[in-house]
C-alpha positions as a Markdown table, in Angstrom:
| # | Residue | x | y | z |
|---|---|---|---|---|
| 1 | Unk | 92.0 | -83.0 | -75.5 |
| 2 | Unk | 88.2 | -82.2 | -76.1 |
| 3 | Unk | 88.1 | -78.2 | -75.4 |
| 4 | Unk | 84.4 | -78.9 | -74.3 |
| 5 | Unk | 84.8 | -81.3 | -72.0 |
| 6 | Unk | 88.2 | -79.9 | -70.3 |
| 7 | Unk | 85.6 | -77.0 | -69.8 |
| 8 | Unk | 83.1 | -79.0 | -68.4 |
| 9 | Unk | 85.4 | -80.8 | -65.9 |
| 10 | Unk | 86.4 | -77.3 | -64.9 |
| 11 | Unk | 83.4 | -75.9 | -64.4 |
| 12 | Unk | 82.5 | -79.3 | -61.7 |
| 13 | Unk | 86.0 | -78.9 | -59.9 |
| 14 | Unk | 85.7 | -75.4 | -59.7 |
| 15 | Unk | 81.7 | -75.7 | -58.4 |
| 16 | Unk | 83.3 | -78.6 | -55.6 |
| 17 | Unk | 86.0 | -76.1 | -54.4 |
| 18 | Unk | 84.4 | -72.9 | -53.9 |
| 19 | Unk | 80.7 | -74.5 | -52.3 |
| 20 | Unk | 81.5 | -74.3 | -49.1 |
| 21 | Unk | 80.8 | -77.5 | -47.9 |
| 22 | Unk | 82.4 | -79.3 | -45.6 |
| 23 | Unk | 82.1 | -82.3 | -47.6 |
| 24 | Unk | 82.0 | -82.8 | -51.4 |
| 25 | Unk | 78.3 | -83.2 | -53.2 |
| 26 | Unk | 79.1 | -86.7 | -54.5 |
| 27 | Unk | 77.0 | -86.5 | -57.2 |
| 28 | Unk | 79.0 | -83.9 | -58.5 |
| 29 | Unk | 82.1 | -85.8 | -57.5 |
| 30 | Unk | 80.9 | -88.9 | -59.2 |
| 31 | Unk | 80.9 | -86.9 | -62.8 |
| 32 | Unk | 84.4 | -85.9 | -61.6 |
| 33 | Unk | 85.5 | -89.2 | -61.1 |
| 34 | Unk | 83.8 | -90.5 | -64.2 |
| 35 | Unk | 85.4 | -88.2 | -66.3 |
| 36 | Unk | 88.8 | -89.0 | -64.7 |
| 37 | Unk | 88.1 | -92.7 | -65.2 |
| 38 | Unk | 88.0 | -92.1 | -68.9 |
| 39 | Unk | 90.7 | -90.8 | -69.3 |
| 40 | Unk | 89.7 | -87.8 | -71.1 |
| 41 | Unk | 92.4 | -85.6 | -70.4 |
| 42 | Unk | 95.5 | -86.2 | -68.8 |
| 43 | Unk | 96.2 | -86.6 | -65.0 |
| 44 | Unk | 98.6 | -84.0 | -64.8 |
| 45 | Unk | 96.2 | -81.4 | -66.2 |
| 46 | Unk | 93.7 | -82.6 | -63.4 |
| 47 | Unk | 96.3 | -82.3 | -60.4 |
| 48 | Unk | 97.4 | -78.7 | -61.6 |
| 49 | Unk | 94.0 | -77.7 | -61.6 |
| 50 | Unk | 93.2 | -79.1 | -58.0 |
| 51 | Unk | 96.4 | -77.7 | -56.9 |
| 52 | Unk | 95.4 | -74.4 | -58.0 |
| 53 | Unk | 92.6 | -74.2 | -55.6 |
| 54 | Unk | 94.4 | -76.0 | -53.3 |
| 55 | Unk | 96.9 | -72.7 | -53.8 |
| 56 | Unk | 93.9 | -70.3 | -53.4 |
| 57 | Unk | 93.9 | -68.4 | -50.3 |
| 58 | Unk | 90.9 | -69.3 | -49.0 |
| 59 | Unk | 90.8 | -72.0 | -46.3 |
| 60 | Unk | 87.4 | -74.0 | -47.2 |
| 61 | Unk | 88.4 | -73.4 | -50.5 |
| 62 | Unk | 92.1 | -75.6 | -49.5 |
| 63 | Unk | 89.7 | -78.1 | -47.4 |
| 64 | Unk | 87.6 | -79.2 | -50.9 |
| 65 | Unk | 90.9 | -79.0 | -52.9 |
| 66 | Unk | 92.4 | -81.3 | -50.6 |
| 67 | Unk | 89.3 | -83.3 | -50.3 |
| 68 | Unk | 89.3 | -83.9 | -54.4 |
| 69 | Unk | 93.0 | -84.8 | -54.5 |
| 70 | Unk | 92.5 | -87.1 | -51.1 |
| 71 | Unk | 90.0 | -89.0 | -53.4 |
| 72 | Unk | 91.5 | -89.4 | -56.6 |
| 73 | Unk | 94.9 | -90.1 | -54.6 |
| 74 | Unk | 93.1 | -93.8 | -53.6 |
| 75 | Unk | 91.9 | -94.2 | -57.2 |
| 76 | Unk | 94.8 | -92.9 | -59.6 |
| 77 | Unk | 98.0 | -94.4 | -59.8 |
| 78 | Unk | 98.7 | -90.5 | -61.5 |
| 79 | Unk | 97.8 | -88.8 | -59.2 |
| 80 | Unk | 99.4 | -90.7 | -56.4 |
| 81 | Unk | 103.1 | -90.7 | -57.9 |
| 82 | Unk | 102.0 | -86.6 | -58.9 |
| 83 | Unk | 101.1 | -86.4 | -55.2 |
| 84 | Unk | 104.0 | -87.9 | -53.6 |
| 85 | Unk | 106.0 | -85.6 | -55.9 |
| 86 | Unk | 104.7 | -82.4 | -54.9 |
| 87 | Unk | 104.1 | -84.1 | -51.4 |
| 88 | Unk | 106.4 | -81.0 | -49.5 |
| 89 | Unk | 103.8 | -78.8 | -51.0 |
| 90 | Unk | 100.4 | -80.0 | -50.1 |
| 91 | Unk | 101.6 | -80.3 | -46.8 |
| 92 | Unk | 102.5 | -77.0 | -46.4 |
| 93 | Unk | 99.5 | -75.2 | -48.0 |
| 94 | Unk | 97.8 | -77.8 | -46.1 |
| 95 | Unk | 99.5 | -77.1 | -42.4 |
| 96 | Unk | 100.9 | -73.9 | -42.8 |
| 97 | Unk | 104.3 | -75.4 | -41.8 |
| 98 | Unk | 107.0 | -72.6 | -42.5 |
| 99 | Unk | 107.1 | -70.2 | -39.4 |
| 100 | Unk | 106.5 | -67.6 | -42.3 |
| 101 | Unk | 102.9 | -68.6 | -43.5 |
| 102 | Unk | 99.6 | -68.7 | -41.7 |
| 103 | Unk | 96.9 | -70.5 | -43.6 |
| 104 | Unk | 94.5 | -68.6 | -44.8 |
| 105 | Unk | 91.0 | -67.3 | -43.8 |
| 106 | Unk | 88.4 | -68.0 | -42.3 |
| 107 | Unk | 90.0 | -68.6 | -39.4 |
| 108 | Unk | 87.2 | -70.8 | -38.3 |
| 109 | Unk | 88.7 | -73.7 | -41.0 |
| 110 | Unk | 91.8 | -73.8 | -40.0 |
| 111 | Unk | 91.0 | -77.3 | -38.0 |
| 112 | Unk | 89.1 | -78.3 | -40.2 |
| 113 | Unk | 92.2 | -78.5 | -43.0 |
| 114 | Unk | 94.9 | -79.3 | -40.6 |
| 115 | Unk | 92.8 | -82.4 | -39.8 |
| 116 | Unk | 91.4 | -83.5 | -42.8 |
| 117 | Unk | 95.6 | -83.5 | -44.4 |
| 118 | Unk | 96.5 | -85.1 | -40.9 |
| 119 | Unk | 93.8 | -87.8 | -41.8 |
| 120 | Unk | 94.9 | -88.3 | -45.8 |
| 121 | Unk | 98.2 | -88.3 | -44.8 |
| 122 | Unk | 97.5 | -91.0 | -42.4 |
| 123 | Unk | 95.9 | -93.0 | -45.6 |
| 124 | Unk | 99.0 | -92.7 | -47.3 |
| 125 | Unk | 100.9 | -94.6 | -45.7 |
């Protein structure tokens, strides 16, 4: 794996997930994607890293997270079967489904997350 361009790729993900948006800047995406289409690095090393800031405990940070991995699910056969394999997972840090967790703050996004994994989940099947 190129050590510069595993950096680079970082460095977009990471500037996705923590903008605060509630959508992703596509243009940003688009490099994302790019890289992912060429297969510079594997698809298991791009799904922990999403899943990292989908394990973050900030809620628009989750919502982006979710966002990127709701994206690549459609386009990589990866990252679907890496998905559906950690599927128990996503949902929860997604929907806050054990009596036990809340999801985190700002409160404020807590719709917004619950709907947009309602909504992919919906895609899935």
């Amino acid at each position: 794996m190129n050590f510069e361009k595993w950096t680079n790729f970082q460095k977009l993900v990471s500037q996705l997930a923590k903008s605060g948006d509630e959508q992703l800047n596509q243009e940003v995406f688009k490099q994302v994607k790019s890289m992912c289409k060429k297969s510079f690095f594997p698809m298991s090393d791009v799904f922990d890293l999403i899943l990292k800031y989908l394990k973050t405990n900030h809620c628009q940070i989750r919502i982006s997270a979710f966002q990127m991995l709701d994206e690549l699910f459609i386009r990589s056969h990866d990252i679907r079967e890496l998905t559906l394999e950690n599927l128990r997972l996503i949902v929860s840090l997604s929907l806050a489904l054990e009596m036990s967790e809340d999801l985190p703050d700002p409160h404020k996004f807590h719709k917004s997350l619950k709907e947009n994994c309602n909504q992919g989940n919906r895609q899935m099947e």
